[in-house]
C-alpha positions as CSV (number, residue, x, y, z in Angstrom):
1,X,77.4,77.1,-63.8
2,X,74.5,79.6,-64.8
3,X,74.1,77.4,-67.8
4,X,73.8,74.4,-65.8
5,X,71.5,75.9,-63.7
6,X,69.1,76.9,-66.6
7,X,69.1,73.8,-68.4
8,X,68.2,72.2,-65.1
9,X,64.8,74.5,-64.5
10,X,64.2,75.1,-68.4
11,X,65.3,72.1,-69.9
12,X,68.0,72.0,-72.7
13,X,68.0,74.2,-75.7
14,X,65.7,73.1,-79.0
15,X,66.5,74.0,-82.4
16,X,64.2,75.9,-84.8
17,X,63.2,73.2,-86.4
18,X,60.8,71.7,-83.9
19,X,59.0,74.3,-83.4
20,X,56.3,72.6,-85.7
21,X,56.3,69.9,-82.6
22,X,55.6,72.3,-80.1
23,X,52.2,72.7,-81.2
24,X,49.3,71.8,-78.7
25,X,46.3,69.5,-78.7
26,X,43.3,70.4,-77.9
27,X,43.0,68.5,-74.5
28,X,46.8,70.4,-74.1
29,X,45.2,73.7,-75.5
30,X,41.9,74.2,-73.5
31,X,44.5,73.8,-70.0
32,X,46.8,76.1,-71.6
33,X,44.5,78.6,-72.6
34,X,41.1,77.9,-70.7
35,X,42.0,78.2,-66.8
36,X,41.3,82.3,-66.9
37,X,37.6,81.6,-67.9
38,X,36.8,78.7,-66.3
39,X,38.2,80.1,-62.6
40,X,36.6,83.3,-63.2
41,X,33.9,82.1,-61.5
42,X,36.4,82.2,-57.9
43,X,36.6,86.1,-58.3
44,X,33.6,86.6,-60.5
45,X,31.2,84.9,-57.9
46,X,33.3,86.7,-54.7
47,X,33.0,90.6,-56.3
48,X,29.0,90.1,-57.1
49,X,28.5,89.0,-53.2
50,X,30.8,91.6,-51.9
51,X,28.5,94.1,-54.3
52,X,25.1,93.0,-53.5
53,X,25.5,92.0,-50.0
54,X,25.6,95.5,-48.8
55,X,22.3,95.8,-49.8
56,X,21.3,92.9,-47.7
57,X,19.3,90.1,-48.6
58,X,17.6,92.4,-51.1
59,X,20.5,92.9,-53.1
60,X,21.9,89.0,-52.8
61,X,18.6,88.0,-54.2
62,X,19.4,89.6,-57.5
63,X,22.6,87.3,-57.6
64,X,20.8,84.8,-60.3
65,X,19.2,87.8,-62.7
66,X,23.1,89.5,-62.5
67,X,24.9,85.9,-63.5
68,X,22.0,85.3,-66.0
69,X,22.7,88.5,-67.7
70,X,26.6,88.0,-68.0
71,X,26.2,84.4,-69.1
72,X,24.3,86.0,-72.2
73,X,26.9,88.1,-72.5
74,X,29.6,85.6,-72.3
75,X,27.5,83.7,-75.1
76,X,27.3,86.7,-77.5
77,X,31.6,87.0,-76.6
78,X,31.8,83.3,-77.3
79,X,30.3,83.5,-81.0
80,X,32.0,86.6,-81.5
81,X,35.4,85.2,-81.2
82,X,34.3,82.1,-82.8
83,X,33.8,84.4,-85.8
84,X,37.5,85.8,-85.4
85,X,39.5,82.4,-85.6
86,X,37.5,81.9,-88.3
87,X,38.2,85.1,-89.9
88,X,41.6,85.0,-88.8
89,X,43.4,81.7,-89.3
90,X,46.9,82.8,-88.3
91,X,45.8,84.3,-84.9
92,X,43.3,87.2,-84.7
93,X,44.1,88.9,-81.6
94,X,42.4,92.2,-81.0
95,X,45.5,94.0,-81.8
96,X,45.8,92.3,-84.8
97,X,42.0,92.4,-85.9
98,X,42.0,96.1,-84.9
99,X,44.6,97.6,-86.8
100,X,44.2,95.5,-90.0
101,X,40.2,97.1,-90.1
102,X,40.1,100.7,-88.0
103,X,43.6,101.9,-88.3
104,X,46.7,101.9,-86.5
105,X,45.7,103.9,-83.7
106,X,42.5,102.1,-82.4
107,X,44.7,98.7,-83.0
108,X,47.7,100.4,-80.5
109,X,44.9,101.2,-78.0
110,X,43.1,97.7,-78.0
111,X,46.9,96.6,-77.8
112,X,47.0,98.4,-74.8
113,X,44.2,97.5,-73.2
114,X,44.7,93.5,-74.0
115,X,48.3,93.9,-72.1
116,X,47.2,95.7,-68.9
117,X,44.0,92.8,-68.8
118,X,46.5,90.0,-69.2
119,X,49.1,92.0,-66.4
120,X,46.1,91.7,-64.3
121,X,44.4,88.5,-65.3
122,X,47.7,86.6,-63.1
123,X,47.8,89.2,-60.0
124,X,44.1,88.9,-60.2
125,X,43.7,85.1,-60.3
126,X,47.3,83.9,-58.1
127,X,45.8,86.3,-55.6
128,X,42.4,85.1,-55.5
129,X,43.9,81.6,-55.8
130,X,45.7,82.3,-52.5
131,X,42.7,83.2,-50.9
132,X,40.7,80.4,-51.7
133,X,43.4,78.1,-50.4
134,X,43.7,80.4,-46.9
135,X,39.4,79.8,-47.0
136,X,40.6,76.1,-45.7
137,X,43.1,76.7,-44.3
138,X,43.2,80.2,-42.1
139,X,46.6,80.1,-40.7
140,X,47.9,80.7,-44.0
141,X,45.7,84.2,-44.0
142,X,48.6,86.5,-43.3
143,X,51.3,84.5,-45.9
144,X,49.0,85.3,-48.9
145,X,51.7,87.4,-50.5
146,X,54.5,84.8,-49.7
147,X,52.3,81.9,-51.0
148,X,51.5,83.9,-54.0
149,X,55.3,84.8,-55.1
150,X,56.1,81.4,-54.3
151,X,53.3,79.8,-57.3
152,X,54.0,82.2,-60.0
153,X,57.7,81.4,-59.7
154,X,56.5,78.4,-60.1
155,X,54.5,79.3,-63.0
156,X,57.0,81.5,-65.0
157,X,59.9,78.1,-64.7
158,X,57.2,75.9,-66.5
159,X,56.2,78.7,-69.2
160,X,60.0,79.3,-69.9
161,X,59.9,75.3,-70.3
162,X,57.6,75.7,-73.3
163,X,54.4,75.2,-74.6
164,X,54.0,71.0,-75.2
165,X,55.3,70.8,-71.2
166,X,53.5,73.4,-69.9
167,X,50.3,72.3,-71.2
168,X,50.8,68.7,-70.0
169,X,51.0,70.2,-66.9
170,X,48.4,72.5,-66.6
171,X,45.9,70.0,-68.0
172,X,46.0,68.2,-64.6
173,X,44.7,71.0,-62.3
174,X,42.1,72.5,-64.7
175,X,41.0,68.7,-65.1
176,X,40.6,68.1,-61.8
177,X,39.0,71.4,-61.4
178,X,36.2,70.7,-64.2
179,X,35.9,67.4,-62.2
180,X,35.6,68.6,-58.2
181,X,33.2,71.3,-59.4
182,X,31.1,69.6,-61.7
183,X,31.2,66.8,-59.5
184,X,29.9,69.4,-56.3
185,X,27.1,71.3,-58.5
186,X,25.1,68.1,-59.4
187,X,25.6,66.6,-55.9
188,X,24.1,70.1,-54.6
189,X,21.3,70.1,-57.3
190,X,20.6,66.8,-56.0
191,X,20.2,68.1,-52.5
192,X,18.5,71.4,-53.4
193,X,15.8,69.3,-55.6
194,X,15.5,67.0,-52.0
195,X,15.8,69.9,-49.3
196,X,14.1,72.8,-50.8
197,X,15.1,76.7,-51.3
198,X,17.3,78.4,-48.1
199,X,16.8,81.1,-46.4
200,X,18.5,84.0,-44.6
201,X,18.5,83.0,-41.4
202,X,20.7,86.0,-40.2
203,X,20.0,88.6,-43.1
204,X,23.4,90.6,-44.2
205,X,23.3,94.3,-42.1
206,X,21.9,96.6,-45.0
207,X,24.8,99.8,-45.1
208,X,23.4,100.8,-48.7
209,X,20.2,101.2,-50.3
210,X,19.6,98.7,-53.2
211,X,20.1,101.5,-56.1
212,X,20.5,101.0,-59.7
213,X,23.9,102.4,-59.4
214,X,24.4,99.7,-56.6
215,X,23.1,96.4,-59.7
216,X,25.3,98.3,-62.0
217,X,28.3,98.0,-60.2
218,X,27.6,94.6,-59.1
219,X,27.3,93.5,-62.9
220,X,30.4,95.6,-63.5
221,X,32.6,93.6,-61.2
222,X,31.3,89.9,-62.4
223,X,32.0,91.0,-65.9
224,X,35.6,89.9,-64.9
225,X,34.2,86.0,-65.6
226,X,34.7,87.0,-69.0
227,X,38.5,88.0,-69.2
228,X,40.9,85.5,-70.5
229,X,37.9,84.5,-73.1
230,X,40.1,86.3,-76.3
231,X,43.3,84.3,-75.5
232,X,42.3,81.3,-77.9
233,X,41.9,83.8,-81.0
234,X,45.5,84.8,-80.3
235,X,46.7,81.8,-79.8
236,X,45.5,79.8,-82.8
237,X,49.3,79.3,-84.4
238,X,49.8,76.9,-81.6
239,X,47.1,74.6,-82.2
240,X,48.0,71.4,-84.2
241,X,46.5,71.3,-87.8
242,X,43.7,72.3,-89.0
243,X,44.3,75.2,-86.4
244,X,41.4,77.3,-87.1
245,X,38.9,74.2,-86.6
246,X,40.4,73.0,-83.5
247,X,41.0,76.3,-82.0
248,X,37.1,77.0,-82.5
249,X,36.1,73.3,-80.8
250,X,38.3,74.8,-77.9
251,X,36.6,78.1,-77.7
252,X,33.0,76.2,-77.6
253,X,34.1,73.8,-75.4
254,X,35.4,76.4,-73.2
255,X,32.7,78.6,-73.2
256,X,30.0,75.9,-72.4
257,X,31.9,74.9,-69.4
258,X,32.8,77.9,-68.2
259,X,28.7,79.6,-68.6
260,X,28.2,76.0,-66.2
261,X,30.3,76.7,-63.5
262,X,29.6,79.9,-63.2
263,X,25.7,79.8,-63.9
264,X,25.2,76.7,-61.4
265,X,28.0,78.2,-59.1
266,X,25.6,81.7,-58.3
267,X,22.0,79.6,-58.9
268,X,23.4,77.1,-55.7
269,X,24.6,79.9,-53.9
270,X,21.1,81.9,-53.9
271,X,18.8,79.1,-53.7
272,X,20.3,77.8,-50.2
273,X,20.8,81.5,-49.2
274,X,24.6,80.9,-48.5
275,X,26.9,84.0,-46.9
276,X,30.3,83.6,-46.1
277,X,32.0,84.0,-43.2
278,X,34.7,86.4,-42.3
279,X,38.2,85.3,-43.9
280,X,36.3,82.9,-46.9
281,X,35.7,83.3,-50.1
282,X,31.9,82.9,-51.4
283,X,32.5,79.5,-53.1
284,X,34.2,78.2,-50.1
285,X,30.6,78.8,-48.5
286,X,29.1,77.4,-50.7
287,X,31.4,73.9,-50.9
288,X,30.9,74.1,-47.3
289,X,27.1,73.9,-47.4
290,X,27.2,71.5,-50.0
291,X,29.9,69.0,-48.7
292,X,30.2,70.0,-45.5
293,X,33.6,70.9,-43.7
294,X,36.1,67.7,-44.0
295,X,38.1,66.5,-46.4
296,X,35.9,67.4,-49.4
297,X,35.6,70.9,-49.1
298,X,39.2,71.0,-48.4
299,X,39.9,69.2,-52.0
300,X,37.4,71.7,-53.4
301,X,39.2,74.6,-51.8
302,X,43.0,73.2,-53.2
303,X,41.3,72.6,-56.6
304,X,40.5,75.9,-56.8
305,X,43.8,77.3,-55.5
306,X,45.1,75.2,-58.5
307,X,43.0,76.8,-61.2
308,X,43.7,80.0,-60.3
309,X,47.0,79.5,-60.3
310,X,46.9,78.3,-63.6
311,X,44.7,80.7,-65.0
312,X,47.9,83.2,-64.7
313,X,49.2,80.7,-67.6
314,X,46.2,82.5,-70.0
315,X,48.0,85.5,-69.4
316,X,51.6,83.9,-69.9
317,X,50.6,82.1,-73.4
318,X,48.7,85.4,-74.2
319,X,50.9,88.1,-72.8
320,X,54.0,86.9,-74.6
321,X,52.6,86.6,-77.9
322,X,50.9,89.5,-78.1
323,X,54.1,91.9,-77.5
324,X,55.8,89.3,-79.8
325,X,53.8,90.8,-82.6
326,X,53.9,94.4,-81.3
327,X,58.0,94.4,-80.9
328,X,58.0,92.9,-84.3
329,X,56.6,96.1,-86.1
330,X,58.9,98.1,-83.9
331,X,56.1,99.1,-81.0
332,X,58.1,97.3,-78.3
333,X,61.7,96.5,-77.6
334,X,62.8,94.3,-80.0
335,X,64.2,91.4,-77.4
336,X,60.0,90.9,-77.0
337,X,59.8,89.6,-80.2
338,X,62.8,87.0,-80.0
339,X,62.3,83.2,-79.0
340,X,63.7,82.0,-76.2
341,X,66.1,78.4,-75.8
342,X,62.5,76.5,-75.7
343,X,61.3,78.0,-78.6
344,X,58.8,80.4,-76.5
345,X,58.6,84.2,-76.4
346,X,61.3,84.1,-73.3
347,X,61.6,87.7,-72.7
348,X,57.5,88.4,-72.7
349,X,57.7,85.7,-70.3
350,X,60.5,87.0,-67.5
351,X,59.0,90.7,-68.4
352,X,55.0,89.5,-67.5
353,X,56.7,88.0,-64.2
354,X,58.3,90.5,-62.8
355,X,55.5,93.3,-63.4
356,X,52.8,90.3,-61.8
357,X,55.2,90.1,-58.8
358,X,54.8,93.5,-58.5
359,X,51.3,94.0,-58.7
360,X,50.9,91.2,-56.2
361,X,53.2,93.1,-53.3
362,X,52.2,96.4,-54.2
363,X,48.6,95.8,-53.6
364,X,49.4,93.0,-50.5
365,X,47.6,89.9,-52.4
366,X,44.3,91.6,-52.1
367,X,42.2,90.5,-55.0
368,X,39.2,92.8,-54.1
369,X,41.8,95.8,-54.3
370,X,42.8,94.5,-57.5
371,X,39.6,93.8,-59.1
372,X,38.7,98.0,-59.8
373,X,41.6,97.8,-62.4
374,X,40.5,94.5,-64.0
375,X,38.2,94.2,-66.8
376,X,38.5,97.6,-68.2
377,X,41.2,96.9,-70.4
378,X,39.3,93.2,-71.8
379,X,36.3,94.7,-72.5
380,X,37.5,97.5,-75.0
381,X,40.0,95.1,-76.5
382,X,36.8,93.2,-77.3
383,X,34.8,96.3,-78.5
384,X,37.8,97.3,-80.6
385,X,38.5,93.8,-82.0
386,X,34.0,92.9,-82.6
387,X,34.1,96.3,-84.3
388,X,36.7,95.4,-86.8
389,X,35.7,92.1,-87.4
390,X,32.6,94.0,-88.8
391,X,34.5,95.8,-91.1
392,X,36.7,92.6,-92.4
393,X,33.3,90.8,-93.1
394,X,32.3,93.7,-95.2
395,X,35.3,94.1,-97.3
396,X,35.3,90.8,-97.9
397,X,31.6,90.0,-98.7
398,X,32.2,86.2,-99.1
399,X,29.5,84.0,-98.0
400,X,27.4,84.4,-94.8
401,X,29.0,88.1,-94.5
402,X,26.1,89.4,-93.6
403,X,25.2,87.2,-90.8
404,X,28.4,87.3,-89.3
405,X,28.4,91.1,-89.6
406,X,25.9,90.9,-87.2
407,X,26.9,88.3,-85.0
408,X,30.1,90.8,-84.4
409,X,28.3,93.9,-84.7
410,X,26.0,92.7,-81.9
411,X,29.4,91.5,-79.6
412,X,31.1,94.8,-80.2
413,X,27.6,96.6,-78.5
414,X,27.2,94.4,-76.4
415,X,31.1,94.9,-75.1
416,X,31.0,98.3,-75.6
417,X,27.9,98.9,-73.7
418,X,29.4,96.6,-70.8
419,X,32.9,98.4,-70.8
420,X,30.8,102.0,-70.6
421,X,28.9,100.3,-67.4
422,X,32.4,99.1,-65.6
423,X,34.3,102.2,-66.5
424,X,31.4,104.6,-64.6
425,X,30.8,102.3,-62.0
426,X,34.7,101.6,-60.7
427,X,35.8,105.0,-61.7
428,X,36.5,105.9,-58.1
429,X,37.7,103.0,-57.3
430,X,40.4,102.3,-59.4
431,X,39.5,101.7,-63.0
432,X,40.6,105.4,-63.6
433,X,44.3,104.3,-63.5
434,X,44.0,101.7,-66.4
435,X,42.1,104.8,-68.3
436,X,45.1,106.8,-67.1
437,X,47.6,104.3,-68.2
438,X,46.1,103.2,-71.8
439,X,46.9,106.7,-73.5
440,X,50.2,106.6,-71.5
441,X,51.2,103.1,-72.7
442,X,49.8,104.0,-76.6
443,X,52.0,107.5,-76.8
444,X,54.8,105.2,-75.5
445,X,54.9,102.6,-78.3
446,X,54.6,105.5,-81.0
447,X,57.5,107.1,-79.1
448,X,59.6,103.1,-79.1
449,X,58.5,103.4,-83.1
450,X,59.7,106.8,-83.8
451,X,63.3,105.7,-82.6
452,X,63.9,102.4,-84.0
453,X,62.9,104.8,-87.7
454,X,64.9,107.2,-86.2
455,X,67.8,104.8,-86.5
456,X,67.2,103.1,-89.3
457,X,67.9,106.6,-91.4
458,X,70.6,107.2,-89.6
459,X,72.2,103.6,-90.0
460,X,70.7,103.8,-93.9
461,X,73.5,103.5,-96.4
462,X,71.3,105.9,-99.0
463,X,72.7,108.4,-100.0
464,X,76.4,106.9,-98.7
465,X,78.8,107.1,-101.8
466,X,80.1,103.2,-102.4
467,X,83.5,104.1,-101.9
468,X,85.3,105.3,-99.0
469,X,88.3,107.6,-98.3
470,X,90.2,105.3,-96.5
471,X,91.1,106.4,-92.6
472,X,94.3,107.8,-91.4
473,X,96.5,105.6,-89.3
474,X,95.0,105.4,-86.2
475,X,96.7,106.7,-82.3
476,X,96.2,104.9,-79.3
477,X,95.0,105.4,-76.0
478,X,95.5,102.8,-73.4
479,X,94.3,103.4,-69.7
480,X,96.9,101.7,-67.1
481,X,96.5,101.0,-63.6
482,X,99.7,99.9,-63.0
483,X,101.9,97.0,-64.9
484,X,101.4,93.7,-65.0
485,X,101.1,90.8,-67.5
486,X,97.3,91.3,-68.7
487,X,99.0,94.9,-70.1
488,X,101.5,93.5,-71.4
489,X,99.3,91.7,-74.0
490,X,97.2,94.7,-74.5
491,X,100.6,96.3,-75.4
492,X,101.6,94.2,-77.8
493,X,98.3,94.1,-79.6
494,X,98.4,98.0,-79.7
495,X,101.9,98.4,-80.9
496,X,100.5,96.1,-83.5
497,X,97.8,98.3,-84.8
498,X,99.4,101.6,-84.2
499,X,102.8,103.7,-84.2
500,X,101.2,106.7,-81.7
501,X,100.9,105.0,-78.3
502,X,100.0,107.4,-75.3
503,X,99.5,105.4,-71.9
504,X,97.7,107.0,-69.2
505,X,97.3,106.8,-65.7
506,X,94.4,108.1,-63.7
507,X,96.3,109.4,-60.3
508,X,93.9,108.8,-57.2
509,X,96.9,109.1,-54.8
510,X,99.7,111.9,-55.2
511,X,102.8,110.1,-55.6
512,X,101.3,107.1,-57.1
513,X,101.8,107.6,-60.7
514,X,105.7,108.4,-60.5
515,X,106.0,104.7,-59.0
516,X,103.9,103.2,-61.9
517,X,106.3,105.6,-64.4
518,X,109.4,103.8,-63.0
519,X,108.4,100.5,-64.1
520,X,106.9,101.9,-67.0
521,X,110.4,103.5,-68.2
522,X,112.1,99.6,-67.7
523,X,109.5,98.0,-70.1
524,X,108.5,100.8,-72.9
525,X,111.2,103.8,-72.8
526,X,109.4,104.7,-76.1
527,X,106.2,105.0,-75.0
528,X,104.8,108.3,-73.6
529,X,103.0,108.2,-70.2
530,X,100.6,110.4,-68.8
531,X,99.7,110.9,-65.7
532,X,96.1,112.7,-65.1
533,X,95.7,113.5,-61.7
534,X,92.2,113.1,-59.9
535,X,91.6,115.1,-56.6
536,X,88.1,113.6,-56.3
537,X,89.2,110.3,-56.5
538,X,87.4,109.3,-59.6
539,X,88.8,107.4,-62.8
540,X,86.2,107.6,-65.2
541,X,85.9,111.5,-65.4
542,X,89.6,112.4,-65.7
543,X,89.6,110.0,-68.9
544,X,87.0,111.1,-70.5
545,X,88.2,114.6,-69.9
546,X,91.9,113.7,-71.4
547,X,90.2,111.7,-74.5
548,X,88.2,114.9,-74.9
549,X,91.6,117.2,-75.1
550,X,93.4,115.0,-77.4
551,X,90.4,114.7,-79.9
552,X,90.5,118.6,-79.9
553,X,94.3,118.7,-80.3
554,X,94.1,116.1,-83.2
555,X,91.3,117.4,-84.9
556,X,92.0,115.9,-88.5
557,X,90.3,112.8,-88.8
558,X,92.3,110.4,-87.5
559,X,90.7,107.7,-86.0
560,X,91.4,107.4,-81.7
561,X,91.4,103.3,-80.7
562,X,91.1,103.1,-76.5
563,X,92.8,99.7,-75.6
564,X,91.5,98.5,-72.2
565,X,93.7,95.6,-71.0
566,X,91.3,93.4,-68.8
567,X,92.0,90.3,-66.7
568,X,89.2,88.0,-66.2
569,X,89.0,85.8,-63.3
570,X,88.9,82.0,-63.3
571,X,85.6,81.6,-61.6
572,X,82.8,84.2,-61.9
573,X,82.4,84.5,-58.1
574,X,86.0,86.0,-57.7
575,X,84.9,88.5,-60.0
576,X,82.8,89.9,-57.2
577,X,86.1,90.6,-55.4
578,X,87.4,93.2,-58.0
579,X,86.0,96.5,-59.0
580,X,85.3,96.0,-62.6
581,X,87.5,99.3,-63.4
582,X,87.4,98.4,-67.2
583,X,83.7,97.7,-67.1
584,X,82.9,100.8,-66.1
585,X,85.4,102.3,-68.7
586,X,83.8,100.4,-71.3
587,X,80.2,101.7,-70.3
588,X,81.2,105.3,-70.4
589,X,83.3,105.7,-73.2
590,X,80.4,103.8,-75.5
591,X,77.5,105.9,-74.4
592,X,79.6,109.3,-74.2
593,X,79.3,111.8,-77.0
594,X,82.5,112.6,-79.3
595,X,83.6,116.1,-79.6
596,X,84.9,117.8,-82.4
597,X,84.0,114.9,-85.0
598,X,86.5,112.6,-83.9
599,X,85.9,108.9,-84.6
600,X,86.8,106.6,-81.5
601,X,87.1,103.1,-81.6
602,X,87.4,100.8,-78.2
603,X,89.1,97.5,-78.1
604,X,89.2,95.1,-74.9
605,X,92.2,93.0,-75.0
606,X,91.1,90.4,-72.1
607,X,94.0,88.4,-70.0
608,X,92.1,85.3,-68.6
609,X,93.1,83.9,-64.8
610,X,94.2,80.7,-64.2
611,X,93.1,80.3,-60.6
C-alpha cells in the first residue's frame, strides 16, 4: 500500500539509465533555477522600505541610490559566476571551487554557509510568498503558517518527482511572473512619463535619524536580491549539452531580468512616492497604485505568491546537490549522496523539507524575522568561491587569465566587502546565529569524516591473515514468550544449526513461566529452559543480563547465535495491535556491547500471518 501510495505522488521508479534524459533545457532550467533571483525583488524591495522608512521620507528617498548600488553588485556577481561555469564545466559550486583552490577548510566553511543560505532561501521566499498573497487577500493574514506548510508540501512532492517534471512545472509560474511584472513596470512608466513624480502626501512618522549606520543596514537587508544567484554554477550537470554554454546563456538571461524587476520595481515605487499600508507588502502598494485595486492587482499579488513559492525550488535543486557532493567525500551521511526512485537526490530533498517546515513554524511565517539570518551565509559562499576562482585562473594561465583574474578578484571584494556590511549591521538582530552556526556545522562534518575513517580501519582487512581458524560449533540462545507455531519453526531452524539449545523465558508474572515450561517439557524434553525472572516488568534487560552471564561462563570462543522467532502480521496495520517484542530485542542486542570477547550472531526466523 505505501508503495502504491508513492508511486501515485512520485511517479514510478526510472532506471539509471535515463538519467542522461533528465537533463533540462534552458527554458526548463532558468524556472528551475531562476525563481530565487528573480522574486527577490518581493523580500528585497519589502526589507529596504521597512529600513529606510523609519527615517521618513528622508530615508525612502534614498530607495533608487540603495537598488542602484546592489544592481551593480548583482552585475559584478553575474560575471563572476559566469566566469565559474566556465571554469568549471562539471558544476562549480562554491564548495567545490573553494576547496579545489584555498584548501579544505575554507571549502567546508563556504559549504556551510551555501547550506544555511539555501535552508533559508525557501523559509524566506514561501513565507514572504504567503504574505504577498494575504496583501490581497487579508483574511488569510492569520493562516500564513498553515498556507505556507501547505505549498512547500506541495513543493517537496514535485521535487521528489524529478527534475524534467518539476521544471515543466515551475516554468509556468516564473513565466507568468516575468509576464505580470514586466507587463505592470511599462504600463507604470507609461503613466509616470504622463502623470509626473509623487509625492508624500502623509510623510512616514521619523522614529530614527537618517544615519550612515541606518543606509548601511538598509543596503544590508536588499543584498538578499542576490541569493539564489550561485545555484546555476552548481547546477550545470543538469543542463542539456553543451552544458557549460547553455548554463552561461541562463545565468545572463537571469541576471538581466532579474537587475529589471528589481531596478524598475524600487525606481516606480520612489518616483510616485508609494507607502504601504498596514498588513501589505511594498509591491502590493505599488501594483495598487499602478493598476488599481480589482482584478489586476489581485493577479499581480497571486503571481507573486507563485514565484515565491517557487523560488524555494532554487534551494531544492541546489540544496540536494550540494550535500550530494559533500556526503560523497564522507562530510555528510552517506544516504545524502544516494539517488532517489526518480533519479534525484531523494534524501537532500525530504531532509531540506523538514528543516524548511521548521524554520517556517518556529519563527510563525514572519519573513522580516527571518530576513536577519538570510544573506550571511550567500555572501561568504561567494567571497570564498570569487577568491578561488582567482587562484584557478592563475594556476592555469591559459588565455584571457589575467582578465578573468580580475573579473573574480573584483567579485570576491566586492562580496566580501558586502558580507562585512550585513554581518555588522544585523549582528543584533539575528545574523549572529548563522556566525554561530557556520563553525558549528564545519566541526561537525570533520567530526561525520573522522568516523566514516574511523571505520573504514577498523572494517580494513590489512593486516588480516588470509586464512582463518575456523569457529567452534556455535550454542543457541532463543528467547520464548510462550509456544506456539511461529517457534516452532524457529526451533527447527536452530536445532539445525546447533546441538546447545538454551530457551529462555523472561518472567513478568510469578507463576507464569512454570505454565510455559509445561508445554515446553511435551514438545522439547531435551531442550533446557530457563526462566529469568523480571520484578520490574521489563524483557529486554533481564536478556541482555542472561546473554551477558553465559558469555562469561563460556568464555572460549565459541560463537553465541540468538534466534528470535517472529510472526508477522498479514496487513501492516494489525501490526500496530502487537508490541513488537522482537523488534525491540533485535535493536538492543545489535547496538549492545559484547563482554568478554564473545562473538554473537542474531538470526530472525519470521512466521508470516495469514489473516
Amino acid at each position: 500500500m505505501f508503495d502504491r501510495i508513492k508511486y501515485f505522488l512520485i511517479g514510478s521508479p526510472l532506471p539509471t539509465q535515463q538519467i542522461g534524459r533528465q537533463r533540462l533545457n534552458k527554458i526548463r532550467a532558468l524556472a528551475a533555477f531562476s525563481p530565487d533571483a528573480l522574486s527577490s525583488i518581493a523580500y528585497a524591495n519589502q526589507e529596504i522600505y521597512l529600513g529606510l522608512a523609519v527615517a521618513g521620507s528622508a530615508g525612502l528617498a534614498l530607495a533608487w541610490p540603495i537598488g542602484l548600488a546592489i544592481t551593480t553588485l548583482l552585475i559584478i556577481v553575474a560575471l563572476s559566476y559566469f566566469q565559474t561555469i566556465q571554469g568549471y564545466p562539471s558544476g562549480g559550486g562554491s564548495w567545490i571551487v573553494a576547496r579545489d583552490n584555498l584548501g579544505l577548510l575554507p571549502g567546508l566553511i563556504a559549504a556551510t554557509a551555501l547550506l544555511i543560505d539555501y535552508l533559508l532561501t525557501a523559509a524566506v521566499s514561501l513565507t514572504a510568498g504567503v504574505e504577498a498573497l494575504a496583501s490581497a487577500f487579508p483574511a488569510l493574514w492569520g493562516h500564513r503558517v498553515i498556507v505556507a506548510l501547505i505549498i512547500l508540501v506541495v513543493i517537496t512532492v514535485l521535487n521528489l518527482r524529478g527534475l524534467r517534471e518539476t521544471g515543466t512545472l515551475m516554468a509556468i509560474p516564473v513565466y507568468l511572473f516575468v509576464a505580470v511584472y514586466l507587463a505592470m513596470l511599462a504600463y507604470g512608466a507609461g503613466r509616470a512619463l504622463l502623470e509626473g513624480p509623487g509625492s508624500f502626501v502623509v510623510a512616514p512618522p521619523v522614529t530614527h535619524p537618517l544615519t550612515l549606520f541606518l543606509i548601511s543596514h538598509a543596503f544590508a537587508t536588499g543584498c538578499t536580491a542576490l541569493t539564489g544567484i550561485e545555484s546555476i554554477s552548481n547546477g550545470v550537470p543538469v543542463f542539456q549539452p553543451p552544458e557549460s554554454k547553455n548554463a552561461g546563456r541562463t545565468l545572463i538571461v537571469m541576471a538581466l531580468l532579474m537587475g529589471v524587476l528589481f531596478v524598475g520595481s524600487i525606481g516606480l515605487t520612489q518616483y510616485f512616492a508609494v507607502m504601504a499600508m498596514p498588513q501589505e507588502t511594498i509591491l502590493s502598494a505599488l501594483a495598487r497604485r499602478i493598476v488599481g485595486q480589482g482584478p489586476a492587482h489581485a493577479l499581480i499579488q497571486i503571481a507573486t505568491l507563485l514565484i515565491l513559492a517557487v523560488a524555494a525550488n532554487t534551494s531544492f535543486a541546489g540544496f540536494p546537490r550540494v550535500s550530494a557532493l559533500m556526503a560523497a567525500e564522507g562530510f555528510l551521511p552517506r544516504q545524502l549522496a544516494a539517488l532517489g526512485d526518480r533519479l534525484v537526490y531523494a534524501n537532500g530533498i525530504v531532509f531540506l523539507s523538514i528543516a524548511t517546515g521548521l524554520l517556517i513554524i518556529v519563527f510563525e511565517g514572519n519573513t522580516h524575522a527571518l530576513i536577519p539570518l538570510f544573506a550571511i551565509g550567500a555572501f561568504l559562499a561567494f567571497t570564498l568561491s570569487q577568491a578561488g576562482m582567482v587562484v584557478h585562473w592563475w594556476r592555469e594561465r591559459g588565455r584571457g587569465w589575467w582578465l578573468k583574474s580580475i573579473i573574480n578578484g573584483l567579485g570576491a571584494l566586492a562580496t566580501g566587502a558586502a558580507a562585512i556590511l550585513i554581518v555588522v549591521s544585523k549582528f543584533i538582530e539575528g545574523a549572529w546565529i548563522t556566525i554561530l552556526l557556520i563553525p558549528l556545522f564545519v566541526t561537525l562534518f570533520f567530526s561525520i569524516r573522522a568516523h566514516y575513517r574511523a571505520v573504514a580501519a577498523e572494517l580494513s582487512l590489512r593486516g588480516m591473515p588470509p586464512s582463518l581458524r575456523p569457529s567452534p560449533p556455535t550454542r543457541v540462545v532463543i528467547p520464548i514468550s510462550g509456544v506456539h507455531r511461529a517457534l516452532v519453526e524457529a526451533m527447527n531452524f536452530a536445532q539445525s544449526i546447533a546441538k546447545d539449545i538454551t530457551a529462555v523465558y523472561v518472567e513478568l508474572e510469578p507463576g507464569a513461566g512454570e505454565r510455559v515450561r509445561e508445554v515446553w517439557q511435551d514438545w522439547w524434553p531435551d531442550v533446557p529452559m530457563v526462566i529469568v525472572p523480571s520484578p520490574y516488568r521489563s524483557i529486554v534487560g533481564p536478556l541482555l543480563d542472561f546473554l551477558d552471564e553465559t558469555d562469561r561462563q563460556h568464555n572460549d570462543g565459541q560463537m553465541a547465535t540468538v534466534v528470535l522467532p517472529e510472526f508477522i502480521p498479514a496487513g501492516w496495520w494489525q501490526g500496530l495491535l502487537h508490541n513488537q517484542t522482537a523488534l525491540l530485542l533485535k535493536a538492543a542486542l545489535l547496538y549492545s556491547r559484547r563482554q568478554f570477547g564473545q562473538r554473537r550472531v542474531i538470526i530472525d526466523v519470521p512466521y508470516h500471518l495469514r489473516r
